[in-house]
C-alpha positions in Angstrom: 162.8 -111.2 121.6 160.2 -109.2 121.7 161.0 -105.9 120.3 158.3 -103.8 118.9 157.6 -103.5 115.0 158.2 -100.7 112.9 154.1 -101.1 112.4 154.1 -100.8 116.3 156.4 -98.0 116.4 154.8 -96.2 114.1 151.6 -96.5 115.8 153.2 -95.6 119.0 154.6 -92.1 117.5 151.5 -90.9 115.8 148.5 -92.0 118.2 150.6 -91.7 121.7 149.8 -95.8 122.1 150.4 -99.3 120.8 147.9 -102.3 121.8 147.9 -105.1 122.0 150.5 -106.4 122.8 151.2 -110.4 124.0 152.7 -110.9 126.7 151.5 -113.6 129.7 150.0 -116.4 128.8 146.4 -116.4 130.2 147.7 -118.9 132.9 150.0 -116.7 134.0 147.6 -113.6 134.1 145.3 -115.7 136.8 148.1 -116.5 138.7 148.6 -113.2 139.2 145.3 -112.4 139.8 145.1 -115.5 142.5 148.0 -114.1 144.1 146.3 -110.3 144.2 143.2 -112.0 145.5 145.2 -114.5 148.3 146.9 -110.7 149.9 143.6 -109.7 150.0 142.2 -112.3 151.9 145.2 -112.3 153.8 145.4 -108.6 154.2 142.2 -107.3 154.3 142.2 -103.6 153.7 145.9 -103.6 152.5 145.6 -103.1 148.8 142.6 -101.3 148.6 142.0 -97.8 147.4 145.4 -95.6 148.6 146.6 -99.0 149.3 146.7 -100.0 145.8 150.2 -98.9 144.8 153.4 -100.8 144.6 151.8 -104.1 144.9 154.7 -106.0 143.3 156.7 -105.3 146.4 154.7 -107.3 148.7 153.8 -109.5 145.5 156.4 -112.7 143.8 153.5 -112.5 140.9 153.5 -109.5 140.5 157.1 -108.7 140.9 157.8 -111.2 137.6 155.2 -109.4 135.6 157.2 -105.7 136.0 160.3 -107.5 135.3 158.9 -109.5 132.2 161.5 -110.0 129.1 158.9 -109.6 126.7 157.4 -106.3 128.6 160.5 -104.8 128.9 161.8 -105.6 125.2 158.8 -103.6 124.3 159.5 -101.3 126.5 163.4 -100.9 125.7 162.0 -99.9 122.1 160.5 -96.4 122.8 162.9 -95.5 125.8 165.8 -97.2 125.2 168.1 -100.0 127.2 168.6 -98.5 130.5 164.9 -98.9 132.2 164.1 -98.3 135.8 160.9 -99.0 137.8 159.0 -96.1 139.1 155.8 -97.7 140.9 153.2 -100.2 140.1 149.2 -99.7 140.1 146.0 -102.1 140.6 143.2 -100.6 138.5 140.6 -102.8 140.1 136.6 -102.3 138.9 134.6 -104.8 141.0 131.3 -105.8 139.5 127.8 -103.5 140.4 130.8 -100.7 141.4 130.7 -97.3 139.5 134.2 -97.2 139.8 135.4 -94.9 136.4 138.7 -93.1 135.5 138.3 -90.0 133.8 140.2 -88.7 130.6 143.8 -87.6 132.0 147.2 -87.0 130.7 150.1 -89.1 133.7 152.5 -86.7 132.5 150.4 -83.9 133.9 150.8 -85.0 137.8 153.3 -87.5 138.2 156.3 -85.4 137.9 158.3 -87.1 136.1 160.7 -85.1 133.6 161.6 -85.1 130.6 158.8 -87.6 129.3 161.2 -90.4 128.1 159.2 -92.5 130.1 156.1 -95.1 129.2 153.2 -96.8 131.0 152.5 -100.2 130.8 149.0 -101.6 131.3 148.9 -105.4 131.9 145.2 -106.9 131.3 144.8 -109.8 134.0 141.3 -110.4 133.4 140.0 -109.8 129.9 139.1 -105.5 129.4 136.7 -104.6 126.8 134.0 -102.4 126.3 131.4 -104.4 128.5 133.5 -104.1 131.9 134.8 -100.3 131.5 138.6 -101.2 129.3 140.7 -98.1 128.7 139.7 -95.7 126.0 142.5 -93.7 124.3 142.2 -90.5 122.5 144.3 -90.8 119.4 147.1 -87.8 119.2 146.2 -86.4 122.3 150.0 -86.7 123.4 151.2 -83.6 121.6 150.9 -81.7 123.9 150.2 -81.1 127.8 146.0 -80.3 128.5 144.0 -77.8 131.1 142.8 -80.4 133.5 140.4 -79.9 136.4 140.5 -81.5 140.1 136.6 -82.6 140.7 137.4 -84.9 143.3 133.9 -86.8 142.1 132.2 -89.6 143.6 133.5 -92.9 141.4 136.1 -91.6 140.1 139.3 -93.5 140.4 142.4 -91.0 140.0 143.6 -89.4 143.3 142.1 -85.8 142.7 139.2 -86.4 140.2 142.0 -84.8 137.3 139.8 -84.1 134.2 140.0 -83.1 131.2 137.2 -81.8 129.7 135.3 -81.8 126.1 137.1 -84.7 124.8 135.9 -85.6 121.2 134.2 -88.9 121.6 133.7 -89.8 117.9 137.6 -89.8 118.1 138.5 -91.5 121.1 139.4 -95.4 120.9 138.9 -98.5 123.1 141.8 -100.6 123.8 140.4 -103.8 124.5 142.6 -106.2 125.8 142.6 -110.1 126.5 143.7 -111.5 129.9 147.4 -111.3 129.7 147.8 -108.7 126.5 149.1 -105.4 127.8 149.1 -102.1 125.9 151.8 -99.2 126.3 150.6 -95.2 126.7 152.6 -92.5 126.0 153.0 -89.8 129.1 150.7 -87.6 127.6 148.2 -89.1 125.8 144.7 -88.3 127.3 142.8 -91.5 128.7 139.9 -92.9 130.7 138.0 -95.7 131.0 134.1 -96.4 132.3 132.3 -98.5 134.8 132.2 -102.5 135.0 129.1 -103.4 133.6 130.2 -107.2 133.9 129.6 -109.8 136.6 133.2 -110.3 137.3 136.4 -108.4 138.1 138.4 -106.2 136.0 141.9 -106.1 136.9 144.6 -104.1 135.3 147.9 -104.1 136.5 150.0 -100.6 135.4 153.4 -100.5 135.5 153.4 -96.8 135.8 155.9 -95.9 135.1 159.2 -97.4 133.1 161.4 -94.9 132.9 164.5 -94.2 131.2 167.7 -93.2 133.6 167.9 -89.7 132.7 164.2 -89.0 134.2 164.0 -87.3 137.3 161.1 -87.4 139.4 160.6 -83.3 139.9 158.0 -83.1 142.6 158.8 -85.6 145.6 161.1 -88.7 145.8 160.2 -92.1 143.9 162.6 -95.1 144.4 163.2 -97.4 141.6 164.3 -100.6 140.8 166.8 -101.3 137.9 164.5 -103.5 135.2 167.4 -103.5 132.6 170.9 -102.3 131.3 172.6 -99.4 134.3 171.9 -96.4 135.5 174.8 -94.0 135.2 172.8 -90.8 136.6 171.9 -92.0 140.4 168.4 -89.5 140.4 166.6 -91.9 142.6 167.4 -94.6 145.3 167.6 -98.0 144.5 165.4 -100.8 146.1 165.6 -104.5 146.0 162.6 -106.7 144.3 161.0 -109.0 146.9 162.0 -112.8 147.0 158.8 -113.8 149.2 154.6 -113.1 149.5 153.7 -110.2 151.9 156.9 -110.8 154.1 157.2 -108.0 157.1 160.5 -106.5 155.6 158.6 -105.7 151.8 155.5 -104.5 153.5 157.4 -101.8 155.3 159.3 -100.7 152.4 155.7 -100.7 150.2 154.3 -98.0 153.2 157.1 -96.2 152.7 157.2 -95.6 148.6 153.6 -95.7 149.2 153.7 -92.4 151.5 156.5 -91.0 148.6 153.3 -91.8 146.2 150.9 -89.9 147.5 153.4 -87.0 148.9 154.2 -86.4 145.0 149.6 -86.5 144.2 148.5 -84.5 146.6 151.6 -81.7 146.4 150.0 -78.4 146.5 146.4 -80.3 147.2 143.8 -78.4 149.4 142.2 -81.3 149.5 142.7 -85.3 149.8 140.9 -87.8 147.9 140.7 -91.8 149.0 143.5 -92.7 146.2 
């Protein structure tokens, strides 16, 4: 079991985050980062930039990671026993890119309501400070931000969504070794920098886990059940994959995929490359 502590909890409830948190060992966080790297050789094009959601469907890897017991015990703490799926993300910096996410609240464009819901970001290469790891702004989650949609060069979120004068003297970084994950509150406000490194930065975000009773209020998500039942039937339900990038999965990831960016560009002018 690996149910979070009432330290962890605590944390959690006052900051809006917990980290870190064990999970893989490190062999199992390359093998998921083989596997990512094999559908990309295979595939080229397939999971890069709008391409990056829902991986797990395509990927076996992958797919074990979102159902984890130790992920979703942690999980099953702050949102209780019935836990559903909502899409997957690759946060992938490559070396010499200026690829940067900048401070955002999930809550504030995901649509899913009410926030009994929690992200889970997976480190599969080590993240620190060095390669651009996640940076978390203590407290933040009380309430929902002003955020504006820059669209700007290097950033990685879908319409640039930022908000602005964060405090930097109180913001945190959540460094993370390869196969330690952290978990975020909906609306805590986060970001992260560039890779400075001469390797990959890979994080895999389960975003989101959400409990049964969350409806997704701006397009149409389907889930899969992670653990316990879901006695409210909001959202479809769709199998986990049993095989690498088989015809069948990669149809069904296009199609949640489309959903995805249905829900991130809703009432969008304008389309970004995410």
């Amino acid at each position: 079991m690996a149910y979070l502590s009432s330290n962890q909890l605590k944390q959690y409830e006052n900051h809006g985050y917990v980290s870190p948190i064990e999970v893989l060992s490190r062999n199992e966080a390359l093998e998921a980062r083989n596997e990512i790297e094999l559908i990309e050789k295979k595939l080229p094009n397939e999971i890069d930039k709008s391409g990056r959601y829902n991986v797990h469907l395509i990927s076996p890897k992958l797919d074990s990671i979102v159902h984890n017991s130790k992920i979703l015990d942690a999980v099953e703490s702050i949102i209780g026993k019935n836990i559903l799926v909502c899409s997957t993300t690759l946060f992938i910096k490559n070396p010499k890119e200026q690829g940067f996410v900048s401070y955002h609240q999930d809550a504030k464009y995901i649509g899913l309501e009410p926030h009994n819901w929690v992200t889970a970001w997976v480190a599969l290469t080590d993240s620190n400070e060095n390669n651009g790891c996640m940076k978390m702004w203590p407290k933040s989650h009380l309430n929902i931000k002003d955020h504006n949609e820059k669209f700007n060069e290097g950033n990685l979120l879908t319409r640039g969504q930022t908000v602005e004068n964060v405090p930097e003297n109180e913001v945190k970084s959540v460094e993370l070794k390869a196969g330690q994950m952290s978990l975020h509150h909906p609306r805590v406000v986060h970001g992260s920098g560039i890779n400075k490194s001469n390797d990959r930065r890979i994080g895999f975000v389960i975003q989101s886990y959400i409990g049964t009773n969350v409806k997704q209020t701006l397009g149409k998500n389907s889930v899969q059940i992670a653990r316990g039942e879901d006695k409210y039937h909001y959202h479809e339900i769709i199998n986990r994959t049993n095989s690498l990038m088989n015809e069948e999965s990669i149809l069904l990831r296009k199609k949640e995929n489309d959903y995805l960016q249905e829900i991130f560009y809703r009432n969008s002018k304008k389309k970004g490359i995410y």
